[in-house]
Steps between C-alpha positions, in 0.01 A plus 500: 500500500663268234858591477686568775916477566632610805751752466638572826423328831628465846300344781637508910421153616498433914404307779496591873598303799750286320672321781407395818635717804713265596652503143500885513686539796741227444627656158509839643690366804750372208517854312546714826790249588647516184455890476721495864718221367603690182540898426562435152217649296417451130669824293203542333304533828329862559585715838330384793454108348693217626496299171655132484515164315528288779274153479307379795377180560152325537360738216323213334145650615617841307633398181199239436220809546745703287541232202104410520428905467746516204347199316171645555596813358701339189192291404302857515722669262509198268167557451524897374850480404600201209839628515552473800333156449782377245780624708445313819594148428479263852334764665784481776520748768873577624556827694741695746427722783654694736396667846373899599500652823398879474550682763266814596552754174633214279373455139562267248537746181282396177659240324377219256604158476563509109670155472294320648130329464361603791582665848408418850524630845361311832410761795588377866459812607336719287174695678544846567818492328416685135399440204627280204387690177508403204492704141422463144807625333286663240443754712789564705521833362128573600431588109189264479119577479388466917228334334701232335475130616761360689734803570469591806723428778411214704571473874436204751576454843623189587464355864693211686507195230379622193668364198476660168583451157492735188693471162869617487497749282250744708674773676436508879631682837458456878404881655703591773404291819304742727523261836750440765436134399762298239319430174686157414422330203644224287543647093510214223610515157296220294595324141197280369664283228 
């Protein structure tokens, strides 16, 4: 084929066992004690989800794997996309993030991350705990062709230190958490500049 311009594109980008256990456990050791520590949740945090800004230490390991995966990514959609190309000027990664602990029943409704480049969230405990899907808002109302490319819903279950990465704009949810076990996971909201 000679001419071809991609019109809309979204790709989930991950990596499993990101941290080493002794990583793992020493940054959930810091969430559980801040989660005692603090009642205060997040207003915007859904029933059943203790949701908080606080900062941990020693999370150099984390944000490197995160800023490598979102450079990869970048350099993969300045290949298909010359807009976004032109826009991103020293290809700087800054983000926020924020903590989830969901309970057994808790969701986290479906949402997008509209302001920002790309979005992020780092299981450390995440197996057996539900889905994260993710949908192409061209069909949230179910009104395209089954047959269509790309509209289906796509679900993944993520297990203990899996990090992924998807662009911003794509709505997603987390399905109610089936287990007795906490699904805690670190959220980030990522500008590439």
């Amino acid at each position: 084929m000679k001419n071809k311009l991609a019109l809309v594109h979204a790709d989930l980008w991950s990596k499993s066992n990101v941290g080493t256990i002794e990583q793992r456990q020493d940054l959930l050791k810091q969430i559980f004690d801040a989660k005692e520590k603090s009642s205060v949740e997040l207003q915007e945090s859904n029933a059943g989800c203790w949701r908080s800004r606080v900062e941990y230490d020693n999370l150099d390991w984390l944000f490197i794997e995160l800023k490598t995966m979102v450079q990869i990514a970048s350099v993969h959609y300045f290949d298909i996309d010359e807009v976004f190309k032109s826009r991103v000027v020293d290809k700087q990664v800054k983000f926020s993030y924020w903590t989830n602990v969901n309970e057994t029943n808790a969701s986290n409704v479906l949402h997008t991350h509209n302001k920002d480049t790309f979005a992020a969230t780092y299981y450390l405990q995440g197996s057996n705990t539900g889905t994260l899907n993710f949908a192409n808002p061209a069909n949230m109302t179910l009104e395209c062709s089954k047959i269509s490319p790309m509209t289906r819903t796509v679900a993944v279950q993520p297990d203990d230190g899996d990090l992924f990465v998807w662009p911003g704009w794509v709505p997603h949810e987390v399905v109610p958490n089936p287990s007795q076990r906490q699904r805690v996971n670190i959220a980030f909201s990522i500008e590439v500049s």
